[in-house]
N, C-alpha and C positions, 0 to 999 in steps of 0.2 A: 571561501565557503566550500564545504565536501558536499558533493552529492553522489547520489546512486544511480549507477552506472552496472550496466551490462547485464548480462542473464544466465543464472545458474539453476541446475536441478540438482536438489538434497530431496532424498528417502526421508520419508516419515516412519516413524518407529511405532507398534505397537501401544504404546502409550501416548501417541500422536506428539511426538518430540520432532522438530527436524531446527536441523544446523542451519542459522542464518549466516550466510559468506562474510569471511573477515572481511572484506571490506565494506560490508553495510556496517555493521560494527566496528568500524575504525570509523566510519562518517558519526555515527551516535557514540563514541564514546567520551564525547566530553561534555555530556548534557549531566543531572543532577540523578535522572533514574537510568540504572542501568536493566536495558533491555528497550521493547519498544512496545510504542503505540497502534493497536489492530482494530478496524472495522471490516463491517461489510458496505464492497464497493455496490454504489445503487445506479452506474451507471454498466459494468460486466458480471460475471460471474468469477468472481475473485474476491480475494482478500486485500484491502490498502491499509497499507504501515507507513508509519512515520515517527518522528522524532518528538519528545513531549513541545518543546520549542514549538514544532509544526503544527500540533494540533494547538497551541494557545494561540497561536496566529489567526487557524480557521476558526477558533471559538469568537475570537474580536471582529471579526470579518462578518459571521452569525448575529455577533449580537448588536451589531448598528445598521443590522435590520429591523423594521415596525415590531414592538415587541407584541405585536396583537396579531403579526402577517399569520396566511396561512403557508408561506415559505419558509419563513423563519423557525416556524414547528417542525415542520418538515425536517429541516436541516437540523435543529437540534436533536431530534429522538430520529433521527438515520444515522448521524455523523456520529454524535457528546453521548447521547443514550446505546449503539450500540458499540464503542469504544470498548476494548478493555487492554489492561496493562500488562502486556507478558516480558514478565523479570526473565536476563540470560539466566541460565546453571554456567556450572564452572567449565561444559564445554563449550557453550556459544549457542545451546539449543534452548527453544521456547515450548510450550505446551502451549498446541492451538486446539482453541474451546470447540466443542461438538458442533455449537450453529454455527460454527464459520466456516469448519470445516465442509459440512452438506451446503450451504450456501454457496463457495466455491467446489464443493461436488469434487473433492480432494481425497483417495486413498490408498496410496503409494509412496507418492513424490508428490515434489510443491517444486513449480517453477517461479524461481524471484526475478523479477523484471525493474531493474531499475528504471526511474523516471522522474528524474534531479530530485525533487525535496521531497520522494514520498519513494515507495518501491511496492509493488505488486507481488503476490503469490495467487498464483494459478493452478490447478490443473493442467498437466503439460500438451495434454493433448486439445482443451477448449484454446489453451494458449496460441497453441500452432494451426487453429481456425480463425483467432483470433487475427492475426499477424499477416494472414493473407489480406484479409478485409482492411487492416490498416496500413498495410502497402499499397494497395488501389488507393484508399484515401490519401495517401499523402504523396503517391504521384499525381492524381487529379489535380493536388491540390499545392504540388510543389511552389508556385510561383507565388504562393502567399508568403511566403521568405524571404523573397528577393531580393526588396526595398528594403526591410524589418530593420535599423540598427543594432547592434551588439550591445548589450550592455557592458 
């Protein structure tokens, strides 16, 4: 299985174009759409992508939840309603939509943050606020590892 891995900064272009890294694009290229799946994350101030695969997974996941919860709405009109589909062009760039853009508060560069089966774009600079606060968390919290088996 490919995942996304590591962290690059791509320019956004005037027409809000920026180049997703060949190697996120080599993890999605053997799905059925080419290009990927974007929402707005509801837990930072970023963008989450994935692979169409990835979001049929989190849709099954959604829906054997209470089809009456008030989670299960939640989750559908955060995650499924504010999805959309950005097809590559023939250099490897996507067009990101206006509300996801101010959502992740994006106008320059996009920082992608791989994170196995999904990848992030940031803001570079919320990113690298981010990244201290999740350094503290994950030395606090190193020793939850420890024991963990490897799949």
């Amino acid at each position: 299985m490919n995942i996304f891995l590591s962290k690059y900064i791509n320019n956004l272009d005037k027409k809000s174009r920026v180049s997703v890294p060949a190697s996120y694009r080599l993890v999605l290229s053997g799905q059925n759409f080419n290009g990927i799946i974007a929402y707005p994350s509801f837990r930072n101030k970023c963008i989450e992508a994935c692979s169409v695969a990835r979001l049929e997974a989190l849709s099954q996941v959604i829906q054997n939840l209470d089809p009456y919860s008030e989670e299960r709405d939640a989750f559908e009109t955060i995650i499924l309603g504010e999805a959309v589909q950005l097809a590559f062009d023939g250099e490897g760039r996507v067009v990101l939509p206006k509300s996801l853009l101010e959502h992740a508060e994006m106008e320059e560069q996009v920082c992608f943050v791989g994170k196995g089966v999904v990848f992030e774009m940031w803001q570079p600079q919320n990113f690298d606020a981010y990244l201290v606060a999740a350094r503290q968390i994950a030395q606090n919290n190193r020793l939850t590892l420890k024991d963990r088996p490897v799949a």
